[in-house]
C-alpha positions as CSV (number, residue, x, y, z in Angstrom):
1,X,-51.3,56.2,58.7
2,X,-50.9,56.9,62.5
3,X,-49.6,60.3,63.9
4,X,-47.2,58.1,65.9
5,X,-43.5,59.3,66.5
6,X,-42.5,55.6,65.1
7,X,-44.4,55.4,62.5
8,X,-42.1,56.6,59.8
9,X,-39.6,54.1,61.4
10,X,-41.5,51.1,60.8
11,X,-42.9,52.0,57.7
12,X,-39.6,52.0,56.3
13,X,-39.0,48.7,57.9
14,X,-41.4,47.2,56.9
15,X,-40.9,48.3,53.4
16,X,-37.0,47.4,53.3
17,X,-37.0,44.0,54.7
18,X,-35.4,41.4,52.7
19,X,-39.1,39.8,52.0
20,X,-42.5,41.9,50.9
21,X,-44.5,42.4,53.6
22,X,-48.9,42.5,52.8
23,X,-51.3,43.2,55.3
24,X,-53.0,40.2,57.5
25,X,-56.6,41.3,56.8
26,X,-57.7,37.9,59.1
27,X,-56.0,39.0,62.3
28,X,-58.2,39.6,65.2
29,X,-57.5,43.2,66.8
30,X,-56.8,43.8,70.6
31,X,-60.2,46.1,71.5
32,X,-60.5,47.7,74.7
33,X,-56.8,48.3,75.7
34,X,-56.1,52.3,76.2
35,X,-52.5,52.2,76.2
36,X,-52.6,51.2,72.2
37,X,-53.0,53.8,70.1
38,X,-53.8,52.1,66.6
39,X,-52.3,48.4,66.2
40,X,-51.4,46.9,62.6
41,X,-51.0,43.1,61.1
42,X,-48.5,42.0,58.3
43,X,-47.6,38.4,57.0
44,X,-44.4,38.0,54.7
45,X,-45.5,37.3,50.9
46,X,-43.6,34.0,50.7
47,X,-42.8,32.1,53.9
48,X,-46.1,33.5,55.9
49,X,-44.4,34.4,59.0
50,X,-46.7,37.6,60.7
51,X,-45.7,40.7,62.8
52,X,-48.0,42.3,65.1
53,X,-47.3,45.8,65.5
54,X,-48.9,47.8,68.5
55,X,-48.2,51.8,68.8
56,X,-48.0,52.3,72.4
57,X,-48.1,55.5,73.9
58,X,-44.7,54.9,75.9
59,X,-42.5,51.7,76.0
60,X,-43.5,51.0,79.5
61,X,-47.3,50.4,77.9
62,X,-45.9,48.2,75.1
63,X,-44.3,46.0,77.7
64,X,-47.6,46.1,79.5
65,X,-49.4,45.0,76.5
66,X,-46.4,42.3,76.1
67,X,-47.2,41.0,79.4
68,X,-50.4,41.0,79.6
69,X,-51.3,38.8,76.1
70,X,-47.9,37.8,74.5
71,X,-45.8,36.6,77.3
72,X,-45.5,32.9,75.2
73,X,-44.4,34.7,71.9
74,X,-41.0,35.9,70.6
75,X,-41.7,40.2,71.4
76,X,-39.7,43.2,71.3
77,X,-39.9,46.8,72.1
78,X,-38.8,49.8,70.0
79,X,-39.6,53.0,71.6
80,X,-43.2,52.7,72.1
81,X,-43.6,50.2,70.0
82,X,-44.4,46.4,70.4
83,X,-44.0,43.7,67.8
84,X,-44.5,40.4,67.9
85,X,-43.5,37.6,65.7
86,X,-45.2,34.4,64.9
87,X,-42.9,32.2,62.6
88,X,-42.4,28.2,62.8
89,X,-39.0,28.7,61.8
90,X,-36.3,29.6,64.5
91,X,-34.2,31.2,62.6
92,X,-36.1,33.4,60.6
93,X,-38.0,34.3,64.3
94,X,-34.6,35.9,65.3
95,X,-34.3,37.4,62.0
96,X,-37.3,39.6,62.2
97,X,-36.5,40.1,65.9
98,X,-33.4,41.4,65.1
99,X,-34.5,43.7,62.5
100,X,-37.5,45.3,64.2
101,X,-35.6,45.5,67.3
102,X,-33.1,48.5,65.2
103,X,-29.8,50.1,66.8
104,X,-31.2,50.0,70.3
């Protein structure tokens, strides 16, 4: 995977949630952008909510990326790191917020 100082960080997110994450083979990437460095796509096994995940090279270029084609979407920031969730359930939306999100 990605030489990315939060890679190890999400990997083990991603593979400690409370629901298996797989890889969202469909999703259309982000091409063009030079402030992400390699961007992933997940969907959770049973209740199909995604996470975009787009390795910035600072925070100040996730937000940017934010911004600029999530601004309608529930996003976070950690580190350099932008995720954003697409869920039709609210609470479950805050749920992977929250978790992604970490101790910051």
């Amino acid at each position: 995977m990605l030489e990315h100082p939060n890679t190890k960080q999400f990997e083990w997110m991603l593979n400690n949630y409370k629901e298996t994450f797989l890889t969202d083979e469909e999703h259309q990437y982000i091409a063009g952008d030079t402030l992400i460095q390699y961007q992933a796509y997940f969907i959770t096994e049973n209740s199909n909510d995604s996470i975009s995940l787009f390795f910035c090279k600072n925070q100040n270029g996730a937000l940017n990326i934010a911004e600029n084609y999530y601004a309608n979407k529930p996003y976070g920031a950690n580190g350099a790191v932008l995720f954003v969730i697409n869920s039709n359930d609210e609470y479950r939306t805050n749920d992977l917020l929250s978790w992604f999100s970490g101790e910051e």
